[in-house]
C-alpha positions in Angstrom: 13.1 -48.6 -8.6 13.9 -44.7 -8.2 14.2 -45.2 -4.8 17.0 -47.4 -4.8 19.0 -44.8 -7.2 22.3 -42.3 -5.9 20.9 -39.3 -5.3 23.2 -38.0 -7.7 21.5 -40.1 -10.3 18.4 -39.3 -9.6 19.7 -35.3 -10.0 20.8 -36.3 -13.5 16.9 -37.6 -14.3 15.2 -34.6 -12.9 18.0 -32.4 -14.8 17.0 -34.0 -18.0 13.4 -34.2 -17.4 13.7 -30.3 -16.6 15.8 -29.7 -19.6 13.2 -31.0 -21.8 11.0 -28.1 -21.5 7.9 -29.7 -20.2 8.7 -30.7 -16.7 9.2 -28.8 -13.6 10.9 -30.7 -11.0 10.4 -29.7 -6.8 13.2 -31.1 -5.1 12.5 -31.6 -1.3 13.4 -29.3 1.1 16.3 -29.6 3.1 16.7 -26.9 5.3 20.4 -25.4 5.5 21.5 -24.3 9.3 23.9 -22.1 7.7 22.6 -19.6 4.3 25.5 -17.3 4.6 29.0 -16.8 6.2 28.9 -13.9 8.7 30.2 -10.7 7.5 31.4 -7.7 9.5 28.0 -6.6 9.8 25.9 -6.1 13.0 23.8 -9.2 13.6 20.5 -9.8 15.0 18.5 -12.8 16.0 15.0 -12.9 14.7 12.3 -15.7 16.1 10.7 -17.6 13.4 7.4 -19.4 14.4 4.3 -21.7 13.9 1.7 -22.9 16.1 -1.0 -25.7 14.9 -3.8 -25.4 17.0 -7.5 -26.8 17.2 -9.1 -24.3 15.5 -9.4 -21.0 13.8 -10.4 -18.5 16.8 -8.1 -18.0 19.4 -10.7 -16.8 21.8 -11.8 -20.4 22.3 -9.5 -22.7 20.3 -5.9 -23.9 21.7 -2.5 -24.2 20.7 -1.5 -27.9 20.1 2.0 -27.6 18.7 4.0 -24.0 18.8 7.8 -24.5 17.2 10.3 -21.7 17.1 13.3 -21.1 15.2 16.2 -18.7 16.2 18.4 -17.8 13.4 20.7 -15.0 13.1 20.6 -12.1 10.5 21.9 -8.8 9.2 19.1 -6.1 9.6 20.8 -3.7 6.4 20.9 -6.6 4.1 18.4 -9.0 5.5 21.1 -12.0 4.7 20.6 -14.8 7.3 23.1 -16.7 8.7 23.1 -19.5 11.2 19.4 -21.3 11.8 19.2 -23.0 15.2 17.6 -26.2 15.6 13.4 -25.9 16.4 12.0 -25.8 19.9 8.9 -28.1 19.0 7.1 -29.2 21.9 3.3 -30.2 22.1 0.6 -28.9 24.5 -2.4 -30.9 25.9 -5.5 -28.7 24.9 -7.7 -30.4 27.4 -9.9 -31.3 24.7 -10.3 -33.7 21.9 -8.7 -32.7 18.6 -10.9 -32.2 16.0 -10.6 -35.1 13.1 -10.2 -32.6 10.2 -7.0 -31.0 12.5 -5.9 -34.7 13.2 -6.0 -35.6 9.8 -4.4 -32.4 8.3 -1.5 -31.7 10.9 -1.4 -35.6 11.8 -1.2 -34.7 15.5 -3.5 -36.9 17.3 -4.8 -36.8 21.1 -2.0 -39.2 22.3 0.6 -37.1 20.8 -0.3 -34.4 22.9 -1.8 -35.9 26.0 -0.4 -34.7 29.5 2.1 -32.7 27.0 2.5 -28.8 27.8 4.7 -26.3 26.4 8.0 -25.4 28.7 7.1 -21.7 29.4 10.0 -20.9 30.8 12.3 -22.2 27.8 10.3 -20.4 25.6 10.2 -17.3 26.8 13.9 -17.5 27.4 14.1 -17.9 23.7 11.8 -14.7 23.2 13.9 -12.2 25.1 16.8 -13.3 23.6 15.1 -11.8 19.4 14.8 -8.8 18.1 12.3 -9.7 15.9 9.5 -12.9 15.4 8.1 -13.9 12.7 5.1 -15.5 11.7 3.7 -16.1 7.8 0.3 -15.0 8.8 0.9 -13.4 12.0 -2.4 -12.1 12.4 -3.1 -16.1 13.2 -0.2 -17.0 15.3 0.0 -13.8 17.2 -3.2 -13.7 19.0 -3.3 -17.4 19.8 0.7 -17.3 21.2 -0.9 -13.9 23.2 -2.9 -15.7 25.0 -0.9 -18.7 25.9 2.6 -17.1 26.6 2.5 -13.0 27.8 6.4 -12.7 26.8 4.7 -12.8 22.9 3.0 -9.4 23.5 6.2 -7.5 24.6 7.9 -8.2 21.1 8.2 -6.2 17.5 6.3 -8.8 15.1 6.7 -9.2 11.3 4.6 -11.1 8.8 6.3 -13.2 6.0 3.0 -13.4 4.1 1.8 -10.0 4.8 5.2 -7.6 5.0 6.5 -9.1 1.7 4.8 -8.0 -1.5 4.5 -11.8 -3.2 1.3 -10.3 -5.5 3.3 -7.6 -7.1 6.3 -9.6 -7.2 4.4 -11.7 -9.6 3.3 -14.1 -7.2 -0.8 -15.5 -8.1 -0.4 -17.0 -4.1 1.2 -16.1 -0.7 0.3 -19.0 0.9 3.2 -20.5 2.0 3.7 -24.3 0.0 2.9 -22.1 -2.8 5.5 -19.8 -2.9 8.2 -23.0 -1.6 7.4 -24.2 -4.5 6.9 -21.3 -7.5 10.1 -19.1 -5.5 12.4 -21.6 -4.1 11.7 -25.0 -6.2 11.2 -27.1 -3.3 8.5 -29.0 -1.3 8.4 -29.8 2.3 5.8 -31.4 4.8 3.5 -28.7 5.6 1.3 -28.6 8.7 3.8 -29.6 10.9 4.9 -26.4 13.0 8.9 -26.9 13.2 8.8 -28.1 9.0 6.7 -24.3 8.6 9.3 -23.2 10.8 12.2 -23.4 9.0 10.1 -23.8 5.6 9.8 -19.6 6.5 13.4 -19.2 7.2 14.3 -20.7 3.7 11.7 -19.0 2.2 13.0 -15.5 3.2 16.5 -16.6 2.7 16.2 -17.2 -0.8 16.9 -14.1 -3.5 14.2 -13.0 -5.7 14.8 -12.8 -9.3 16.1 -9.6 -8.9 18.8 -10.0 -6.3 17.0 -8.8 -3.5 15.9 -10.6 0.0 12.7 -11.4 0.8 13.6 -10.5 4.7 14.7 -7.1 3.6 11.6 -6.7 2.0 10.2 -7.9 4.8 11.8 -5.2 7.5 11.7 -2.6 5.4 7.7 -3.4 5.7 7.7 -3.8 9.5 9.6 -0.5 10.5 6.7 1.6 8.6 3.6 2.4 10.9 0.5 1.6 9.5 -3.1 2.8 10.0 -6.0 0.5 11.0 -9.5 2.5 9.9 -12.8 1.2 11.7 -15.6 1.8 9.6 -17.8 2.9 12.7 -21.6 2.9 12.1 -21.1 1.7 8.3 -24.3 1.5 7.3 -25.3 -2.3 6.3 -25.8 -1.7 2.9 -22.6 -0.4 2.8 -20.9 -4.7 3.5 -20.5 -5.6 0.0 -18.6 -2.7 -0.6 -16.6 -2.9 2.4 -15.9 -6.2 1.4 -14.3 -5.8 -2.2 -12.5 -3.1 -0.5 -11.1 -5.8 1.6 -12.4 -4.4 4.8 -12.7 -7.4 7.6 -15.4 -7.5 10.4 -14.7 -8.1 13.7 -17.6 -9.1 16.0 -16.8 -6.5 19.1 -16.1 -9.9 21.3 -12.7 -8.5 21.9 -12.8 -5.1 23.0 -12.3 -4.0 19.9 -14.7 -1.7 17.6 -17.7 -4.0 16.1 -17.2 -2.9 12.7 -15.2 -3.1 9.7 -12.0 -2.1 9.2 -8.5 -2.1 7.1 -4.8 -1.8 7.7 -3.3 0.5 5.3 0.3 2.3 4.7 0.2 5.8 6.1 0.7 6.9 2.5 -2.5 5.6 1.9 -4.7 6.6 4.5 -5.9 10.1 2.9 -7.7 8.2 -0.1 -8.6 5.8 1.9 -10.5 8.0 4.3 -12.0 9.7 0.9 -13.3 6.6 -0.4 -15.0 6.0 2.7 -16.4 9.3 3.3 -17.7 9.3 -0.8 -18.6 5.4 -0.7 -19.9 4.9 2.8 -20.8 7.4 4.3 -22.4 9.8 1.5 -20.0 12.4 1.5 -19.7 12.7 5.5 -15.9 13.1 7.3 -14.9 11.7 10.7 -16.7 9.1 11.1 -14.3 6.7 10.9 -12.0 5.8 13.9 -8.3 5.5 13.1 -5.3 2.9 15.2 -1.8 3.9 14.4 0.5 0.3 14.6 3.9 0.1 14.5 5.6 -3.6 14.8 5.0 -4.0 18.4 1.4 -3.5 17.9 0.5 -5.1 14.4 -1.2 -8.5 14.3 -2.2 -8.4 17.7 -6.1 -8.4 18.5 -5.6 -7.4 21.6 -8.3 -4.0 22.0 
């Protein structure tokens, strides 16, 4: 059986199989600790993180399993060097875990009972970066927030949202997609430290056109964007808000109840056009506006 082959013979099948033209071939991830030799150089360490939790809403859902990966980097190039092993640890969330969570992160309820997160280790590891990441950090940061304070003291950057994977050529950002179409390689998913370091090698790897996706990344994540609330939006006014991609937030947290967007500051003027033309029926200043730099973005805090 295939199983009982070298692995350098099974190379040679998947090499001819590729070579045919009508196979792809995803080799499973293997996650280096080293990507490059340091050079002369200023390094940084970033954070790289995932959290499962029991739901989608961090207002009333809990984190189940956080991991976080310290690796070092050079903020000019965005080359990566050394990756540290994760810090995985599981928390009780005092609650049953639902069955669709159990079944997709295969975490059940005596994995995690009496379990709880070493704060103090953690937030060791926090002061010690420059930087954490997240690939959908919108999710992760709120939820980490809430659980460990040290998380809302840090600059954040988003590996799904600070890298342009669309224009890149890139049908899906998620993050098993892009393994796969960018780096060739699958990995078990749902599993905070294997997202982890699944992040690490997916910023590590070039693009087809030499460059980083972690310099894309920071260059992304030192700009200041602009949130725009859509105050008073009329309600006819959803659908369009929508396509726009315009999200809704509920008021629950402090925050404005009504749409809004995140947009580059090079963007904001036609932004605030469209909404005054669109929305609004030709009216200015209606709109309320955030300014967010990487200490601020992803957060829901109000």
């Amino acid at each position: 059986m295939a199983k009982d082959k070298h692995p350098t013979a099974l190379e040679g099948l998947a090499r001819q199989l590729e070579d045919s033209g009508d196979y792809r071939v995803l080799r499973r991830l293997v996650p280096p600790r080293r990507y490059a030799e340091p050079d002369a150089l200023p390094h940084r360490t970033a954070l790289a993180l995932d959290v499962e939790t029991t739901g989608l809403d961090p207002r009333n859902d809990a984190i189940i399993q956080p991991s976080l990966v310290a690796f070092e980097y050079a903020a000019e190039t965005g080359r990566i060097f050394a990756v540290s092993e994760p810090l995985t640890s599981f928390e009780d969330p005092k609650r049953p875990i639902p069955a669709e969570v159990a079944k997709m992160t295969g975490i059940t309820d005596a994995d995690v009972a009496g379990k709880r997160i070493d704060d103090q280790a953690v937030e060791a590891l926090v002061r010690s970066c420059s930087l954490v990441l997240a690939h959908n950090a919108a999710f992760d940061r709120p939820f980490l927030e809430r659980r460990l304070p040290v998380f809302k003291d840090v600059a954040w950057g988003c590996s799904l949202a600070d890298v342009p994977w669309r224009s890149l050529g890139f049908a899906s950002s998620s993050q098993e997609s892009l393994l796969m179409r960018h780096c060739g390689v699958f990995y078990d998913a749902h599993r905070a430290d294997s997202d982890a370091l699944a992040m690490v090698h997916l910023l590590a790897t070039p693009l087809e056109s030499g460059d980083l996706p972690l310099a894309l990344l920071l260059q992304s994540a030192r700009k200041k964007t602009v949130r725009i609330w859509a105050v008073g939006a009329p309600f006819d006014a959803k659908d369009a808000l929508k396509s726009r991609r315009y999200r809704w937030n509920s008021g629950d947290d402090k925050r404005p109840k009504a749409w809004y967007r995140d947009v580059r500051e090079d963007e904001q003027a036609a932004e605030q056009k469209w909404l005054a033309d669109v929305v609004y029926g030709g009216a200015s200043g209606k709109w309320k506006l955030d300014v967010l730099d990487a200490r601020t973005r992803y957060s829901d805090r109000g």
